[in-house]
C-alpha positions in Angstrom: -18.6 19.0 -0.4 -15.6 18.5 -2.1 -12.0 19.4 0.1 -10.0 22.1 -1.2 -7.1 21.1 0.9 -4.0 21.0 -0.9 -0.6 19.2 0.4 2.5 21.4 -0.1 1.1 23.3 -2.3 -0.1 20.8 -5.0 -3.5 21.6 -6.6 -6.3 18.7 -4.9 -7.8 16.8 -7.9 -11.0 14.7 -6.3 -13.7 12.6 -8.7 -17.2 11.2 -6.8 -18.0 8.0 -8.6 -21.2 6.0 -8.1 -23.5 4.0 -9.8 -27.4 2.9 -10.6 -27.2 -0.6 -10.6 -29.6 -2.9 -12.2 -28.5 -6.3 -11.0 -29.2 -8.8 -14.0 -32.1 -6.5 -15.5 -29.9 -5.1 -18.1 -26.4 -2.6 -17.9 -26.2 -0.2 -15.0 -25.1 3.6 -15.0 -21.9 5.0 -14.3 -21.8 9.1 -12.9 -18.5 10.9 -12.1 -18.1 14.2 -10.7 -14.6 15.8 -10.7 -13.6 18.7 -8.5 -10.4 20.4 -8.9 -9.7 22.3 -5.7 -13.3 21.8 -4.6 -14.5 23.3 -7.8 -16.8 21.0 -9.8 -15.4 20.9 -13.6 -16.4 17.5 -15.4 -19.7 15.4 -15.1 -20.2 12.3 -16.6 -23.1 10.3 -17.0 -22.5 6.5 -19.2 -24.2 3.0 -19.5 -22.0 0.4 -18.2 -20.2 -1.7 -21.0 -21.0 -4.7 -19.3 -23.9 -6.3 -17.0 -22.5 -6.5 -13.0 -23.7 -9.3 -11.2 -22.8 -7.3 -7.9 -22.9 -4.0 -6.5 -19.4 -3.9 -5.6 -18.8 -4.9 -9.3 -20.9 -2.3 -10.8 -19.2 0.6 -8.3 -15.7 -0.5 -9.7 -16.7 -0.3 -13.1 -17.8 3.3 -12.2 -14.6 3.9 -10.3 -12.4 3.3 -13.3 -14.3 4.8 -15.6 -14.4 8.2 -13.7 -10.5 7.7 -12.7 -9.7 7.2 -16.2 -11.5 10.6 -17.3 -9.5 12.1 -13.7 -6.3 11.4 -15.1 -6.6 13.3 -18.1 -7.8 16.2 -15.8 -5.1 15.8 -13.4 -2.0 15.6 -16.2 -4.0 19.0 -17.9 -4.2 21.1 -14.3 -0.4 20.2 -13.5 0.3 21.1 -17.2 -1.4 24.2 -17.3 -0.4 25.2 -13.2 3.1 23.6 -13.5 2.8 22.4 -9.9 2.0 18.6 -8.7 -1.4 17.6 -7.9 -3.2 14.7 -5.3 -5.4 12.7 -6.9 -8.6 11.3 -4.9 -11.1 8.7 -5.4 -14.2 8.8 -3.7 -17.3 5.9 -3.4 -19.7 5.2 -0.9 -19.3 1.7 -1.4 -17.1 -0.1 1.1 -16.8 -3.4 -0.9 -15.1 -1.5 -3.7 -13.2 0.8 -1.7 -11.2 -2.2 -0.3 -11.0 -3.8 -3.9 -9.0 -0.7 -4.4 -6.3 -1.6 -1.9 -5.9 -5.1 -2.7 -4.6 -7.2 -5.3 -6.5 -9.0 -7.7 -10.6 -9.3 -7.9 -10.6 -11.4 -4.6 -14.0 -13.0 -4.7 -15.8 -11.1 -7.9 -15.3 -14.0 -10.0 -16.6 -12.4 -13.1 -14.8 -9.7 -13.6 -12.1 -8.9 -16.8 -8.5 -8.5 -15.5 -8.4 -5.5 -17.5 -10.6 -3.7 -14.9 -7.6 -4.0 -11.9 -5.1 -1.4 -13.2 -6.8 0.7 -10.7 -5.4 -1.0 -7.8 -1.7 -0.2 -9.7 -2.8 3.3 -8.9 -3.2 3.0 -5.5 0.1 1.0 -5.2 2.4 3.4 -6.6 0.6 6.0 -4.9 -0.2 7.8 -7.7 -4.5 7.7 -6.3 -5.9 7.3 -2.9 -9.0 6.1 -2.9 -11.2 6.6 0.1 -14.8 5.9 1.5 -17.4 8.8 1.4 -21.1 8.8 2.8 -23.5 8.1 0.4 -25.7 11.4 1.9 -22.7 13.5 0.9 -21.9 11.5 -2.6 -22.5 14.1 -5.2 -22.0 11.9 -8.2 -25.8 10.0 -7.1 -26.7 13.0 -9.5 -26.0 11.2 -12.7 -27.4 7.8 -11.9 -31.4 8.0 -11.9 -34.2 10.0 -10.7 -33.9 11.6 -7.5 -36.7 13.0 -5.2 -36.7 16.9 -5.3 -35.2 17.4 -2.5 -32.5 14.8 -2.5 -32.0 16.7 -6.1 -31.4 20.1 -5.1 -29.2 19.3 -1.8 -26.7 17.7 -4.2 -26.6 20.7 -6.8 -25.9 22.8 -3.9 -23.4 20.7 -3.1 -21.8 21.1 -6.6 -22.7 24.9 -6.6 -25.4 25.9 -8.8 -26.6 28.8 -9.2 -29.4 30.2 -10.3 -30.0 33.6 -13.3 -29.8 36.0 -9.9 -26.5 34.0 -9.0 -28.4 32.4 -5.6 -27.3 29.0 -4.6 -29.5 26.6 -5.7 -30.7 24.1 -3.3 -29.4 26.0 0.0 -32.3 25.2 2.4 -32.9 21.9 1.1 -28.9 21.8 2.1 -29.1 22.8 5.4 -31.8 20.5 6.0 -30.1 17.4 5.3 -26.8 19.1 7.5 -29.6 19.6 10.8 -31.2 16.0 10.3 -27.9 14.5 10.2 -26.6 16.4 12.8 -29.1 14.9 15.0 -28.6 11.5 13.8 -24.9 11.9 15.5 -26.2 13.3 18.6 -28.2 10.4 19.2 -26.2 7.7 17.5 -23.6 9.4 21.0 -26.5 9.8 23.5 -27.3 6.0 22.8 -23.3 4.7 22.9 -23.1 6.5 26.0 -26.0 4.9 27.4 -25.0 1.7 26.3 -21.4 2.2 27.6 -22.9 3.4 31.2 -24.9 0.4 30.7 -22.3 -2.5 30.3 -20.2 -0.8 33.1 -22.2 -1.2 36.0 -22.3 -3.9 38.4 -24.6 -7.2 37.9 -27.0 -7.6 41.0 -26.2 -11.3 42.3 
């Protein structure tokens, strides 16, 4: 879920970007989810203005679009709460997560310059943009058709609620915690193994 951490007191704003991308069959889709204090309160769900020719391309299209919409949100909540405010990016994409902390569209050849004034941001540091897991990416919602139960863990994730006010999606939830909880455990039990392994000594 979203953090609510805040830093000295400043109010945590935190958008979940991610994309549906088509590759050259036509203009993928763009999702953003923006939490304020770990309190989902903007969705967005757009067709791409232009067709990506890479996945990292398409997740930075998504990224700027949903940053652009977070910095309205962010100037409103310090506005309205007179306090600062963080401001957090997150994708599950590692190729545009490090786009983010460089300068200049390094080897995506085809995209505008107009699309870099998010790695100003990060500069300054007015945005930090950081890696998420993909299980735990709650913008996936807005991209295409999800499986029922992929579908429900990520609205109750975002906090729906049903007429009777019960979380929607809560045992579908805990399910995906359990299932990756045991895909640590054993991701451990086989480093250890491994380690144990290289350590001891070669029979001559």
């Amino acid at each position: 879920m979203a953090g609510r951490d805040t830093e000295l007191g400043a109010t945590s704003v935190e958008v979940h970007t991610d994309k549906d991308w088509q590759g050259s069959f036509g203009k993928s889709t763009s999702c953003a989810i923006h939490f304020v204090n770990g309190v989902a309160v903007h969705f967005t769900s757009r067709t791409q203005k232009a067709t990506s020719l890479s996945s990292t391309e398409s997740e930075w299209y998504s990224a700027c679009s949903g940053v652009s919409d977070g910095l309205f949100i962010k100037y409103c909540v310090e506005f309205l709460t007179a306090r600062p405010s963080t401001f957090t990016l997150k994708v599950d994409n590692n190729g545009a997560r490090c786009l983010a902390h460089r300068s200049g569209s390094g080897r995506i050849k085809h995209m505008r310059g107009k699309y870099l004034w998010l790695q100003e941001l990060v500069e300054q540091p007015e945005l930090q943009a950081k890696g998420i897991s993909t299980l735990f990416n709650t913008s996936d919602l807005g991209t295409k058709c999800l499986p029922r139960g992929r579908l429900f863990t990520l609205m109750c994730m975002i906090e729906f609620q049903n007429a009777d006010g019960e979380s929607i999606g809560a045992q579908e939830y805990q399910t995906v915690l359990l299932q990756e909880g045991n895909r640590r455990k054993v991701r451990q039990l086989c480093e250890m193994i491994a380690l144990e392994t290289s350590l001891q000594p070669v029979e001559s």
